[in-house]
N, C-alpha and C positions, 0 to 999 in steps of 0.2 A: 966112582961106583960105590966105597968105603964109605961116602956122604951121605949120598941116596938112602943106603939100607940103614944106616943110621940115623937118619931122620923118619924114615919109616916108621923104624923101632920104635921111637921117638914118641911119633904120632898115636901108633896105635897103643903105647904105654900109658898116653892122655887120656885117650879114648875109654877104656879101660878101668885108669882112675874116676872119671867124670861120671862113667855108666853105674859103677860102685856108690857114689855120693848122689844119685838121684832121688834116692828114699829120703837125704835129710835135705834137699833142696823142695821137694814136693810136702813133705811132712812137717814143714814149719807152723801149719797152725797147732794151738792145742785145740786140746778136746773144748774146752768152753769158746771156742772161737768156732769150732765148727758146728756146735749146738747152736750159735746164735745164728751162724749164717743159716743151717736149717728152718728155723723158725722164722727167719727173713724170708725164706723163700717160700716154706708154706703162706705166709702172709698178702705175700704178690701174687701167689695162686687165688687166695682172695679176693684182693683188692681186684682181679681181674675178672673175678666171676668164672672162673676154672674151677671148679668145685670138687670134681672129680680127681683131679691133681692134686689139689688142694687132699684130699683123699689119702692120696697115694703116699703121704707125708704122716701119716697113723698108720697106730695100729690098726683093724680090723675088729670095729663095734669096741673100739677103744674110748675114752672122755673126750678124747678130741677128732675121732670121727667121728662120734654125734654131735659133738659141739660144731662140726663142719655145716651140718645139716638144718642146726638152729639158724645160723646166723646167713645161711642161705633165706632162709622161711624171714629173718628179721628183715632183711636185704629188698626182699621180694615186698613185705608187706607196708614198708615205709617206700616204697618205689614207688606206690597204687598212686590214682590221680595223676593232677601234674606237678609228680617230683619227682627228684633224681638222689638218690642216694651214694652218699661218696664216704669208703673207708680208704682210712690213711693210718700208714705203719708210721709212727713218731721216732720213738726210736728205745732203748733198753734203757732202764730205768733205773737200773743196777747192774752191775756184772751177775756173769752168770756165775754158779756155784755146784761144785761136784756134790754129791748129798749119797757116800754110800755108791751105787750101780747106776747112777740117777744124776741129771745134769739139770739143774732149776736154771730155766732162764724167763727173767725178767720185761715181758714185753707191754708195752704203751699205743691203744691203739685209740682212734676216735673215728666219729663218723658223722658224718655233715649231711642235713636234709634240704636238698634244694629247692626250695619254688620256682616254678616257673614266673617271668615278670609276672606282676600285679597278682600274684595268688600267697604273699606273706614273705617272710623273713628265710635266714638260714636258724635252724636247729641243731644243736652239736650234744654229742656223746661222746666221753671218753670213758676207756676201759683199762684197766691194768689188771696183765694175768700173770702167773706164777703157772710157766709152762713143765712141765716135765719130761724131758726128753729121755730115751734109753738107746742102747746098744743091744739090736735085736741079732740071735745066732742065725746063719753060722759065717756069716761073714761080717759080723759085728757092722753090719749098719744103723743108721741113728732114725730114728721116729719117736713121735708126738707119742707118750702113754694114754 
C-alpha cells in the first residue's frame, strides 16, 4: 500500500514538473523564427489565392494590406487569356533581423506565366522584399506593418 501512494506521489510530482516546463518546451522558437514562419504563411495565403487571409496577416490599410490587393489585381491580370499564373515562396534570402520593435525579414518570391500549349513560352518574375513585421498589443501578436 506504502508503494502505491508513493508512486502516486511520484507520478503526480512528474506531472507537475512537466506541466511547469511547457512554456520552454513550446517557446523554443525565437522571435526571428516566428516572424519568418508568419511571412511563410502569409505567402501560402497567396500562393493559394486566399486573399482575404492573406489579409488577416496585416495590419489594417497597412503597406502590406495594400500590397495584398496589388498583387491580387497583378495575379488576375497576367491570368487573362490562356494563362495561368503561378507564384512561388523561394525561400529567405537572409536571416531575419530584430530592427528596434520591428522584425525585417527577408523574403524571395517569383512568378511564372504559363501558356497554354502552342500559345508561347513560360515568363518568370522574381521579387525580393524587406518585409516588416511587428508585435501588435495587447496580446503581442505579430503582423505584416
Amino acid at each position: 500500500m506504502k508503494r502505491k501512494i508513493l508512486l502516486l506521489v511520484f507520478v503526480i510530482f512528474l506531472i507537475l514538473i512537466l506541466v511547469g516546463c511547457e512554456s520552454h518546451f513550446l517557446d523554443g522558437m525565437e522571435i526571428e523564427d516566428e516572424a519568418e514562419t508568419f511571412v511563410y504563411n502569409y505567402w501560402i495565403a497567396m500562393i493559394n489565392r486566399q486573399y482575404e487571409l492573406a489579409k488577416w496577416y496585416c495590419i489594417p490599410d497597412g503597406i502590406w494590406y495594400n500590397k495584398t490587393d496589388e498583387w491580387e489585381e497583378y495575379i488576375n491580370t497576367n491570368s487573362k487569356d490562356e494563362a495561368s499564373t503561378l507564384v512561388y515562396f523561394h525561400y529567405f534570402y537572409k536571416p531575419a533581423e530584430v530592427i528596434g520593435d520591428s522584425i525585417i525579414v527577408y523574403a524571395k518570391i517569383s512568378v511564372d506565366k504559363i501558356a497554354f500549349p502552342g500559345c508561347g513560352g513560360i515568363l518568370v518574375d522574381i521579387f525580393e522584399y524587406e518585409m516588416e513585421v511587428i508585435e501588435t498589443p495587447p496580446l503581442g501578436r505579430l503582423k505584416l506593418k
